[in-house]
C-alpha positions in Angstrom: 4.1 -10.5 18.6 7.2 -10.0 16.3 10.4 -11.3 15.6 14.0 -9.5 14.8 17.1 -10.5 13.2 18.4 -11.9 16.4 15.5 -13.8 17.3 15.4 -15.7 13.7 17.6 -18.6 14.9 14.6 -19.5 17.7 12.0 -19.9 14.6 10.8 -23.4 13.7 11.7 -24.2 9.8 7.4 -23.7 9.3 8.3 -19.7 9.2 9.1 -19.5 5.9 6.9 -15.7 5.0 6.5 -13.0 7.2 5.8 -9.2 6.6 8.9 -6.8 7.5 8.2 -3.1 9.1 8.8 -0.8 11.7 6.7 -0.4 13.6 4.9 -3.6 13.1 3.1 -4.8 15.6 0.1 -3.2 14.6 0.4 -5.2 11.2 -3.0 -7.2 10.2 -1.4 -9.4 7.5 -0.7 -12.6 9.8 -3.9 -12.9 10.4 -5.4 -12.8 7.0 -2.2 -14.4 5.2 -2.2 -17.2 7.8 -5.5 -17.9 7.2 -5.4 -17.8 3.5 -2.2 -20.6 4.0 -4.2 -22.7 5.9 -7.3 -22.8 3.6 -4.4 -23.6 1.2 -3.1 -26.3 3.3 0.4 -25.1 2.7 2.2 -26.3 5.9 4.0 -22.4 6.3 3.6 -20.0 9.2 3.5 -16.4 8.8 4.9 -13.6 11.2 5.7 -9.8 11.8 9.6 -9.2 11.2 10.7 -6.3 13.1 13.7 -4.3 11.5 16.0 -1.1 12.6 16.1 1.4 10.8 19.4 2.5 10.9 22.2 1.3 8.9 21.8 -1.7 6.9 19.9 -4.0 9.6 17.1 -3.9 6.7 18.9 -5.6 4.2 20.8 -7.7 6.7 17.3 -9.1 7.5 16.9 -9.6 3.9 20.0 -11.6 3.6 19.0 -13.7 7.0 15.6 -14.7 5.5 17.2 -15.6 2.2 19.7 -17.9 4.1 16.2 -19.9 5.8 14.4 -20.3 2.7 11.9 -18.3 2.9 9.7 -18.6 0.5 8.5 -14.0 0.3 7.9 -11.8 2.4 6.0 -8.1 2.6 7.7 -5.2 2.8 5.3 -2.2 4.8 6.8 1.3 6.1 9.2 2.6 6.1 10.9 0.0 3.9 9.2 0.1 0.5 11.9 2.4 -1.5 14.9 -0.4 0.2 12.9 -3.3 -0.6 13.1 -2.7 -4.6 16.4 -1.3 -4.5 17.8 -4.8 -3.2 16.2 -6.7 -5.6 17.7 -8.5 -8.3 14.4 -7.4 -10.5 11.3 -5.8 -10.3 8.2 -5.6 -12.0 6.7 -2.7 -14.2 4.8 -1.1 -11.6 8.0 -1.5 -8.8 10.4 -0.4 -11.6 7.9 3.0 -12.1 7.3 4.0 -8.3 10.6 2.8 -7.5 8.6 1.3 -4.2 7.8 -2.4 -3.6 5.7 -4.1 -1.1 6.4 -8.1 -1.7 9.5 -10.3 -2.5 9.7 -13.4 -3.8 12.9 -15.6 -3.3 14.4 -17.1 -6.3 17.6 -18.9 -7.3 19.6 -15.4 -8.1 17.9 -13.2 -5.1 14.6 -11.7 -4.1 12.3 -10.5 -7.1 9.9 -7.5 -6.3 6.5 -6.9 -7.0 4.4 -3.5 -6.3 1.0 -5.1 -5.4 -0.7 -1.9 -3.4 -1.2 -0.4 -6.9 -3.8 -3.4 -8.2 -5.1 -3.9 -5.0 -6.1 -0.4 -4.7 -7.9 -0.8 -8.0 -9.8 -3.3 -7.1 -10.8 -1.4 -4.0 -11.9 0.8 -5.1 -13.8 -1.0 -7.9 -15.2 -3.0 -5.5 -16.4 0.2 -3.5 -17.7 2.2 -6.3 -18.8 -0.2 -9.2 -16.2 2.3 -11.2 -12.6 1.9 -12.5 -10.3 4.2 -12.0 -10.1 5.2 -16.0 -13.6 6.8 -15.4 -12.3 9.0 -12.2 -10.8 12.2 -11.5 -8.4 11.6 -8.5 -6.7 13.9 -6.2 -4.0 11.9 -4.1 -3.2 13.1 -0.6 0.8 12.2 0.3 1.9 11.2 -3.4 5.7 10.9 -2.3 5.2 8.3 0.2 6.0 4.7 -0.7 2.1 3.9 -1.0 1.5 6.8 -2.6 3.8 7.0 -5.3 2.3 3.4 -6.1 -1.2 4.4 -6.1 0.0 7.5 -8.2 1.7 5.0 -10.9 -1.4 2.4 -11.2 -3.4 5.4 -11.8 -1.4 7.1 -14.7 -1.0 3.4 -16.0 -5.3 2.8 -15.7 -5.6 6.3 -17.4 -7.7 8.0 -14.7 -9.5 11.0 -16.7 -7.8 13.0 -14.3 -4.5 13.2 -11.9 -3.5 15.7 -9.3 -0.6 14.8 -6.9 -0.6 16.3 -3.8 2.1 16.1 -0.7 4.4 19.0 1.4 6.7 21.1 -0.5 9.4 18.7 -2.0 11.3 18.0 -4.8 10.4 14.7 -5.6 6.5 15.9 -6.4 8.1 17.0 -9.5 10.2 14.5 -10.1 7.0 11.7 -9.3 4.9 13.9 -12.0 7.8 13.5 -14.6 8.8 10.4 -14.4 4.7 9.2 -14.9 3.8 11.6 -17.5 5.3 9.6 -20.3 3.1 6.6 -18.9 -0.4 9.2 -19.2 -2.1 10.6 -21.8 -3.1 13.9 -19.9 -1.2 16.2 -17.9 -0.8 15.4 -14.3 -1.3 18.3 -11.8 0.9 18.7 -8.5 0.1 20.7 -5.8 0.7 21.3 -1.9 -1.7 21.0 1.3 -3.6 24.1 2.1 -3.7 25.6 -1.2 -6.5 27.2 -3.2 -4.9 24.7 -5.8 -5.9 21.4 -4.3 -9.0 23.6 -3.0 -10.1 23.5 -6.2 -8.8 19.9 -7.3 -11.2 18.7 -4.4 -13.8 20.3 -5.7 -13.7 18.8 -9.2 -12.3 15.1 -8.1 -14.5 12.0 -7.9 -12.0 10.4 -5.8 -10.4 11.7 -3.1 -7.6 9.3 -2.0 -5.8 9.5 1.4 -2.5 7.9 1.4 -0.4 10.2 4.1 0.2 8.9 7.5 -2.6 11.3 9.2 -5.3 9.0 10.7 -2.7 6.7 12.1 -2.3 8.2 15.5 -5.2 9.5 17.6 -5.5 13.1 17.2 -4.0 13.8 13.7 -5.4 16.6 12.2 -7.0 16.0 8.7 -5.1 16.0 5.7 -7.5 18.9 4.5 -10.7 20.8 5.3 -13.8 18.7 5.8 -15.5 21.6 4.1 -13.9 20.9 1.0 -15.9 17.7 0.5 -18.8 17.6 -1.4 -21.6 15.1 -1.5 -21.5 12.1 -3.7 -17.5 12.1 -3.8 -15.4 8.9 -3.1 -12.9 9.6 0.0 -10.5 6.5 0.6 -8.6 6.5 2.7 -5.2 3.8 3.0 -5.5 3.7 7.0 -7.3 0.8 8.4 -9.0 1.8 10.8 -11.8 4.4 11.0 -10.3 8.0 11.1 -12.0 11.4 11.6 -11.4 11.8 7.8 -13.3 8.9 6.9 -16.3 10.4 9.1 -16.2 13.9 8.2 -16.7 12.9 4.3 -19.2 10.5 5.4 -21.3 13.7 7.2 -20.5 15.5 3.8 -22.4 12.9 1.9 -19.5 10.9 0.4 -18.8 7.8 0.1 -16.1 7.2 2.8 -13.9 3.8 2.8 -10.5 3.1 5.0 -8.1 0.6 3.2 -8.9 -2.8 4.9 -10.4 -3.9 1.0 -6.5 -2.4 -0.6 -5.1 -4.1 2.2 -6.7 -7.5 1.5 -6.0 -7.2 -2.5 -2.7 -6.5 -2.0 -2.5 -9.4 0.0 -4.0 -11.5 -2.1 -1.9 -10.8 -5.3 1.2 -11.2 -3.1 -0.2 -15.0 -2.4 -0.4 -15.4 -6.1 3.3 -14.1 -6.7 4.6 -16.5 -3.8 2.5 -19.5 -4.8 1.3 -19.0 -8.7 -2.2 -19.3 -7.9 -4.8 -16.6 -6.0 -5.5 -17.4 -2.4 -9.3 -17.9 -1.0 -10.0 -14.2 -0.7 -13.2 -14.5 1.0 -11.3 -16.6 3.8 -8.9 -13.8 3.9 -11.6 -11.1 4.6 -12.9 -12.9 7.0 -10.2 -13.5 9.0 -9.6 -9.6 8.6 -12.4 -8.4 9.6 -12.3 -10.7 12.7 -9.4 -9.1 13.9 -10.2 -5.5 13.3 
């Protein structure tokens, strides 16, 4: 179930956070932020907000919420870029990616944070026993709004190596730029199918999969499964199982989707809304119920 801007007025005053997309019906954040609001016993319910995404009906939803009180929401696809450019300010890792994923409401406006970036970290800690200082990463769909955040936490954690990867655009160059100054090595680009990112496979300990491919049934894979090589991390930001995550795990990798990223990120946006971290192990748990 979901809600739009027309439907607000219907809401009891106990709706007071939501997460904002399109689509969004798919979203598991309800379940795992209601429950983490519960354990809490803050008396808040949590929905999916539904916006169009033509015009301004984005940022008229922003102003709507603001108007009820809310107390923050989430901010998912295709709305990340919009979400920190109507904030009144943002945080380092916002300001770098120019993408944010939670607001909070304050007395002068909604205040962004970029939590994917941390939460990935601790992922993929959590998956590996490594940080990401100690890994040579290749990132699959770098321009995206989750990519570009995932790019900047890993030029801030100094990964001992960085190739960005996405279709032939301008703003590849313009991600690799704007992080360089925040890296002390030289950050690689590069585009899909190319002996290029061939090679950056080849030499990567983590593979990271933040395009869109995997969402749908039948997507292609982002790149050859004979490309992978044992004992490599593949992670991949979709939350379900994809044909990705099983063709690295037949290669002998370590294959992951983004259910733990998802949680973190979760669980750092509680702690922006509320000042203190939520029960995370009530939150995985109501996660993994509803997968």
């Amino acid at each position: 179930m979901f809600y739009t801007l027309a439907e607000l007025s219907a809401l009891g005053a106990e709706v007071r956070l939501g997460v904002i997309g399109n689509p969004i019906a798919h979203s598991k954040s309800p379940q795992m932020q209601q429950a983490a609001l519960d354990e809490a016993g803050l008396p808040y319910r949590y929905v999916r907000l539904l916006a169009d995404t033509a015009g301004n009906a984005f940022e008229q939803l922003l102003a709507a919420l603001a108007t009820r009180g809310f107390a923050g929401v989430n901010v998912t696809v295709p709305f990340k870029k919009r979400a920190f450019a109507a904030a009144v300010q943002a945080d380092a890792l916002s300001t770098l990616c120019g993408a944010a994923n939670t607001l909070v409401l304050k007395e002068d406006g909604w205040h962004c944070h970029n939590t994917d970036g941390p939460g990935f970290e601790r992922a993929i800690l959590e998956l590996s026993g490594r940080s990401l200082a100690d890994m040579r990463v290749v990132l699959l769909g770098a321009c995206g709004g989750a990519g570009s955040a995932l790019a900047a936490q890993c030029a801030l954690s100094h990964c001992r190596g960085l190739t960005l990867v996405n279709r032939p655009r301008p703003e590849l160059a313009e991600l690799a730029h704007t992080l360089a100054p925040h890296y002390h090595g030289q950050i690689a680009t590069c585009h899909f199918g190319t002996t290029e990112l061939q090679q950056a496979v080849a030499e990567a300990d983590l593979i990271v999969n933040a395009t869109s491919l995997g969402l749908k049934e039948g997507d292609p894979l982002p790149l050859p499964a004979d490309w992978l090589r044992p004992d490599r991390i593949v992670y991949d930001i979709v939350t379900h199982a994809t044909p990705l995550q099983q063709a690295a795990a037949q290669r002998g990798c370590t294959a992951s989707d983004g259910l733990e990223m998802l949680l973190w990120q979760g669980a750092i946006a509680f702690e922006h809304w509320f000042g203190q971290l939520p029960a995370v192990d009530t939150m995985r748990q109501a996660l993994r119920r509803g997968n």
